[in-house]
N, C-alpha and C positions, 0 to 999 in steps of 0.2 A: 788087221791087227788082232792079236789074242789078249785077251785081258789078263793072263800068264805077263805080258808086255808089263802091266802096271799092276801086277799082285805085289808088291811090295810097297807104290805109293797109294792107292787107292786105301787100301785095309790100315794101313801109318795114318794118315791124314785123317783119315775118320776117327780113326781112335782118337786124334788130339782131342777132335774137337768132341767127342760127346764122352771120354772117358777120362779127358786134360792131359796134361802134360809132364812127363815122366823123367827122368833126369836123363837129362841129356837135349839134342837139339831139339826147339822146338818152330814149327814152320807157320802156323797161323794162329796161334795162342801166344801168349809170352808166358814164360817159365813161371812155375808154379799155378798158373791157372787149373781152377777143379776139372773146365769139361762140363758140359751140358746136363747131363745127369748128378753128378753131385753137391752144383747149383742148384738145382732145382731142387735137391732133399730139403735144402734149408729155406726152402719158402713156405708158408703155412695157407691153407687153403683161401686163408681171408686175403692173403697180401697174391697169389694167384688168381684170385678170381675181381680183383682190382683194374680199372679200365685208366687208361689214360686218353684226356680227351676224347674220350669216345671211340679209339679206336679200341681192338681185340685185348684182349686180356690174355695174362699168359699161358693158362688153365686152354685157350682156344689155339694158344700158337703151339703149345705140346698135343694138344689133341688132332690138328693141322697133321703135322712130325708124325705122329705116330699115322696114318691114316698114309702118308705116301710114303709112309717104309712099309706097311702093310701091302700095299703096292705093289712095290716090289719085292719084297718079297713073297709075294703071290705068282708074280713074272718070273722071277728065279726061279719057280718049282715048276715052271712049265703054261700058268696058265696065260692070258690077255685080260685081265681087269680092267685095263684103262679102258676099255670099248665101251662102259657104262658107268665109268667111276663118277661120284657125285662127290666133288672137292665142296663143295658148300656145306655139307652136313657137318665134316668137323668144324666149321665156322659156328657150327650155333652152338655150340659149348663156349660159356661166359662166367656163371659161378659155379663153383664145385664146393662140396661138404668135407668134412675132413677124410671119411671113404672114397668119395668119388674122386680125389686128388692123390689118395693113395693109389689105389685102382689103377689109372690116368696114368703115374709114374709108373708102373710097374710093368702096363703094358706099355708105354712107350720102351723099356728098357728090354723087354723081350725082345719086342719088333728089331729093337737098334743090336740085339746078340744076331739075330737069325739076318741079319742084310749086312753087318759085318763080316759072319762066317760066308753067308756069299761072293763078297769082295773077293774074300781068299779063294775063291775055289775058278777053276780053268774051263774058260766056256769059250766060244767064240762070239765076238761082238763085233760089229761096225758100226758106221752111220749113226742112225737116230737110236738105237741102242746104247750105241756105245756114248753118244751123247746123253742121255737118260742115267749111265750110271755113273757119269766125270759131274754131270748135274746135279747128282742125288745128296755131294759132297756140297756143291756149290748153296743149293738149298738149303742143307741144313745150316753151313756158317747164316745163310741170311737169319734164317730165323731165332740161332743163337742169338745174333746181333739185337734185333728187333726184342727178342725176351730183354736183355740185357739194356735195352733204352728205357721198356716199361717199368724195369726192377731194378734200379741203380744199386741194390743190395745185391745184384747179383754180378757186376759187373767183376773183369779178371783184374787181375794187378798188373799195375805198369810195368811196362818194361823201366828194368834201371839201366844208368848212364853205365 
């Protein structure tokens, strides 16, 4: 399979979800939803760097995101990162300053342009590639999700009847 196959739903479905949702159909957000990135403008460093029960804070779920689109986007351009990648590191990010949360959003948002313009582009993939990047989708909704339990400010709007 060429991922030409799914340049149209890979690069759509990504968008909903970290850019929301635009008029017209929406397939994993409901309509009017911001999208990952401008939920997250309106969180303030202090309510990002907030733990619920002890789990991760959100400041470590977008540092998380940004670190596996770094990723791949490092695989896109040809290199093998995962041979040595350390997923742990972005785990110790817990509070952030009001720079360090700007910072934080901004490279996540980079990361998420340069592995979106990836999507769009024609490579060949199979197997555990091609699994890795129908994944990378899958990933991010979790992690949407999980920001979105921590920050109930940031959750989307219902769907109406």
């Amino acid at each position: 399979m060429r991922s030409s196959d799914l340049h149209r739903s890979l690069p759509s479905l990504f968008s909903e979800l970290v850019y929301g949702v635009p008029d017209g159909p929406a397939f994993v957000l409901n309509r009017g939803d911001a999208g990952l990135l401008k939920s997250l403008d309106t969180l303030t460093a202090r309510e990002a760097s907030r733990s619920t029960n002890g789990g991760a804070t959100v400041a470590a779920h977008v540092d998380h995101l940004r670190y596996g689109l770094s990723l791949l986007n490092r695989w896109s351009s040809g290199e093998n990162p995962f041979r040595d990648a350390d997923w742990s590191a972005a785990w110790k990010t817990a509070a952030v300053n009001d720079a360090d949360w700007m910072a934080l959003r901004r490279n996540l948002r980079e990361e998420v342009e340069r592995w979106h313009a990836a999507l769009q582009s024609d490579r060949e993939v199979g197997g555990a590639e091609l699994d890795g990047v129908v994944g990378s989708l899958i990933h991010l909704a979790y992690h949407l999700g999980a920001i979105r339990q921590i920050a109930a400010a940031l959750r989307g709007p219902k769907e109406s009847a």
